[in-house]
N, C-alpha and C positions, 0 to 999 in steps of 0.2 A: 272551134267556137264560131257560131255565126255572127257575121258582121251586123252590125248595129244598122237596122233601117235608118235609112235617111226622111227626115222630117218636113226637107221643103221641095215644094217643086220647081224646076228649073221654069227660066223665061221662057218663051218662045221668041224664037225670029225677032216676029214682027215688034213685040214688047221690048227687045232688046236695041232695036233700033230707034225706037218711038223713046227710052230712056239717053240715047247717045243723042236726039234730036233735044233734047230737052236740056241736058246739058249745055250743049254746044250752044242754045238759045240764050241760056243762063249766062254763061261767059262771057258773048257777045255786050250781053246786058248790063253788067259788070264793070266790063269793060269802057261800057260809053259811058259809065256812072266814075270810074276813077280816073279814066286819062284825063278830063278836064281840069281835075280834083289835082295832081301831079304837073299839071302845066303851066299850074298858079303857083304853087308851092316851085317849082323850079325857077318860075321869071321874078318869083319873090324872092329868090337867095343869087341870082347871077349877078353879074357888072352892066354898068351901062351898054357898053359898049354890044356886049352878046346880046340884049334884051333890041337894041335901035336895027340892030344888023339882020334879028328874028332869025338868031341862031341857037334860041332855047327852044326845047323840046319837052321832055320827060325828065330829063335832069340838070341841073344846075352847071352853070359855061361859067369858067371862072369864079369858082362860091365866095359871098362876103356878107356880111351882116350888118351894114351899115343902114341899108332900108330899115329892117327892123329895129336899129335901135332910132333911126328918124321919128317911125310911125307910133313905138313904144313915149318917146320923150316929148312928142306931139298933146301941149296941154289938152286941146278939143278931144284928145281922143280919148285921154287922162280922163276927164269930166265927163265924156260920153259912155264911156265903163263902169262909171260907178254908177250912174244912173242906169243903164241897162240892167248891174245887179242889181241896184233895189226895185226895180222894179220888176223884176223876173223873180226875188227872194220873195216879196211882199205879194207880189199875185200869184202865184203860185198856192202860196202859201193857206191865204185868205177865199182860194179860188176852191181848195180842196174841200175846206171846211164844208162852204157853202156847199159848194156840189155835193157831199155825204152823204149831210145832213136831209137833202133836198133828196136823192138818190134812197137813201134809208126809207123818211119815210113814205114814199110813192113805191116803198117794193111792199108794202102792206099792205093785202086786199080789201082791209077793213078799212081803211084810212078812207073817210067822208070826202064823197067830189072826187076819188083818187082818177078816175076816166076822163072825168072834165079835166085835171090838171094836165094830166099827160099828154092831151087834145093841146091845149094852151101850150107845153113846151115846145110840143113837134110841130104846131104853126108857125111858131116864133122863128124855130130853123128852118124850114123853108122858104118863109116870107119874111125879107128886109126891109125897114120903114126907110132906109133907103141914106144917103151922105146928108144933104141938105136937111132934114127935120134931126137928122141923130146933133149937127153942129149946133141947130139952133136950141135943142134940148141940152146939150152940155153949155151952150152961153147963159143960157136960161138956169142953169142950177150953179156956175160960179165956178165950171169943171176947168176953165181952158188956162191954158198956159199952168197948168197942175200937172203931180207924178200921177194924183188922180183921176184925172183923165184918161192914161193911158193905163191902169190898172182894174178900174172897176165896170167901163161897160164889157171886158173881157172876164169879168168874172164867173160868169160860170154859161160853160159849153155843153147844148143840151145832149150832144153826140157823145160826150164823154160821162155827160150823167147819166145816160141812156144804158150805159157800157157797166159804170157804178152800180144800176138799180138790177139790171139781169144777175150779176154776180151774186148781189145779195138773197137773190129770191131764188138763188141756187144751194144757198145755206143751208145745214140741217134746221129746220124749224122746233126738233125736240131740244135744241142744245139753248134756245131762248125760254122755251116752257121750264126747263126745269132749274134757269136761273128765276124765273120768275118766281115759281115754287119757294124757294131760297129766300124771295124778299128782294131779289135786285131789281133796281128800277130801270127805266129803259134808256139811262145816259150809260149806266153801269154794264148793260148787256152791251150795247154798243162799243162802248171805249173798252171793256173786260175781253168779249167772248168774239163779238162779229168783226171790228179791224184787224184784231192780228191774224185771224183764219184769211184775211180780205187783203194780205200785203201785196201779190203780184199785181191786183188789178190797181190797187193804191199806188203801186211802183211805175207803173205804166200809164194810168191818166196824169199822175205828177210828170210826168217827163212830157207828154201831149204839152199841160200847160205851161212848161220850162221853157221848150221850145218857140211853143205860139209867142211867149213874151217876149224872149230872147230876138226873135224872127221880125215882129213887128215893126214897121217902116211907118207905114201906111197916117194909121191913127195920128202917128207922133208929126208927121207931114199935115196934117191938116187940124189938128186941134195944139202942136207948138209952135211958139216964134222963138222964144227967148232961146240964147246958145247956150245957157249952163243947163237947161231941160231936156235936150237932144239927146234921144237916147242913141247908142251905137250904132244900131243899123241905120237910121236917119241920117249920122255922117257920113257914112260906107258909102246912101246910098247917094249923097253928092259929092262924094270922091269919085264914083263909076259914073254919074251922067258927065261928068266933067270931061272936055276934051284934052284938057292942059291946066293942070292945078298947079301951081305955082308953090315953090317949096320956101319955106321962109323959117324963121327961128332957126338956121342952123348956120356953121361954120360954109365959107364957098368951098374950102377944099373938099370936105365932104361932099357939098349938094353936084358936087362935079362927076359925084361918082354914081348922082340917083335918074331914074328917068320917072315920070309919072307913072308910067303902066305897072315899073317896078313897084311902086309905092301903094298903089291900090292894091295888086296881088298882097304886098307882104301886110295892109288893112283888112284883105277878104280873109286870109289864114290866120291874123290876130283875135277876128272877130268868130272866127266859123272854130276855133282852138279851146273856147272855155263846155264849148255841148260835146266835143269829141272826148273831151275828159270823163265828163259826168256820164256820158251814155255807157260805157262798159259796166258800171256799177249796176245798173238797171238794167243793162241787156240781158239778164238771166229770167227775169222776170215779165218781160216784155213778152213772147208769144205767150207764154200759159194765161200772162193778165186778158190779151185781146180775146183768145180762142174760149177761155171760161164765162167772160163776160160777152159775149155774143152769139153764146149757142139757145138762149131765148130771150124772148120778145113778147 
C-alpha cells in the first residue's frame, strides 16, 4: 500500500525560530502580568512578622487568615461592596439596553441622519468636555452625592456600541425580511431572532461594562463625599495611598498579628476576587464576540 501523502507543510528554520521567539516573548509577558498578581496574594496570607522582615515572595511565610477575616468584618468595606454591586448590577444592566438599542438601530442603513449620528458618537469619544463642566453639569442636574452619578454618565460607551452595531450589520439580513413577512414587528425581530444569534458579543461588551463599573475610582472620588456611597474601589483606593492605616474595630491580640501592607494586599485580592469569578463564565465568548464585532466598520 502506498503511504498516505502528508497534507501539511513543514516550517522552515527561520519560521521555527520566529514561533520559539514568540513564545518566549509571550511568557516573559505573562509572567510580568502574574508575579505581581502572586505577590499580593502571598503578603496577603503571611504573618506580620514575614511581611516587615520582606521575606514574602511568590508564596506565603507562615499562612494565616486573620487579615482577611480583618478586611472581610471591616463595616467600610461591608458598605463599600454592596454599593459596587449595585452599581456594577444596575449599570451594566441599564448600559446594555441602551447601547443595543442605540447600536440596533444605527446598523440600518435606512435609519434618517444615520451618518450624522455616528459623526455625533465618534466625536463624543474622542473629544471630552473635560472634569470641571462634566461636575458642574452633574450639580446642576441634583446627580452628586447619588449611585446615580456614578452609574449613568457611564452609561453607554460609544467603543462598545461601535463593537454592538458591526456585529449586527454582520447578520443575515434575510432572516429579518422573512420575519417581517410573518407580521413581526421590530421589538419582536430584535428580542426573537437578532440577540440570541448576537450572545458572544452581548457576553463580551457586558463584561467591558462589568468591569468599567466594578474598576471605577475616579468618578466616585470626585462626584462622592458621603462614606455609605463609596463604592469599593474608592476605599481600596485610600487604603493604598495611605502610608499607615491604622487598624481599629478589632481585638489587640489580633491587630498584633496584622501590618498595613498586609491588609491592603488581602483588600486588593477581596476586591480584584468578585470579576475573577464572573470572567471564566464569559471567557468562551469573549474573543469570537471582539473578533465578529470588529472585522467592519
Amino acid at each position: 500500500m502506498k503511504k498516505k501523502q502528508r497534507n501539511f507543510i513543514k516550517d522552515s528554520k527561520g519560521e521555527r525560530v520566529f514561533h520559539v521567539i514568540n513564545v518566549f516573548l509571550l511568557l516573559l509577558l505573562a509572567g510580568a502580568t502574574l508575579f505581581p498578581f502572586l505577590h499580593v496574594l502571598a503578603q496577603s496570607l503571611s504573618s506580620e512578622t514575614a511581611v516587615i522582615s520582606g521575606q514574602v515572595g511568590l508564596w506565603p511565610v507562615d499562612p494565616q487568615l486573620g487579615t482577611y477575616r480583618y478586611v472581610m468584618g471591616n463595616s467600610q468595606f461591608i458598605s463599600s461592596f454592596k454599593v459596587s454591586v449595585i452599581i456594577t448590577v444596575l449599570g451594566t444592566l441599564g448600559a446594555m439596553v441602551v447601547t443595543t438599542f442605540a447600536a440596533y438601530a444605527l446598523s440600518k442603513p435606512h435609519l434618517p441622519g444615520r451618518n450624522f449620528l455616528l459623526v455625533l458618537f465618534i466625536f463624543a469619544m474622542l473629544f471630552h468636555g473635560g472634569i470641571i463642566p462634566n461636575y458642574l453639569l452633574m450639580r446642576s442636574l441634583g446627580l452628586l452625592d447619588t449611585l446615580w452619578v456614578l452609574i449613568l454618565p457611564a452609561l453607554v460607551n460609544v467603543f462598545n456600541l461601535l463593537i454592538i452595531k458591526n456585529f449586527f450589520e454582520g447578520t443575515p439580513e434575510s432572516l429579518e425580511e422573512a420575519a417581517r413577512i410573518d407580521g413581526a414587528s421590530t421589538f419582536k425581530i430584535l428580542f426573537r431572532i437578532v440577540l440570541p444569534i448576537s450572545l458572544p458579543v452581548l457576553a463580551t461588551v457586558s463584561l467591558f461594562y462589568a468591569v468599567a463599573y466594578w474598576n471605577d475610582f475616579f468618578r466616585a472620588m470626585i462626584y462622592i463625599s458621603r462614606p455609605e456611597l463609596k463604592p469599593l474601589q474608592l476605599y481600596l483606593y485610600e487604603i493604598v495611598t495611605q502610608t499607615q492605616r491604622p487598624l481599629t474595630d478589632i481585638p489587640v491580640d489580633s491587630a498584633m498579628n496584622l501590618t498595613p501592607a498586609a491588609v491592603r494586599s488581602a483588600t486588593i485580592m477581596a476586591t480584584t476576587f468578585p470579576i475573577l469569578v464572573v470572567y471564566p463564565f464569559l471567557q468562551k465568548y469573549f474573543v469570537k464576540g471582539i473578533v465578529v464585532g470588529s472585522v467592519k466598520g
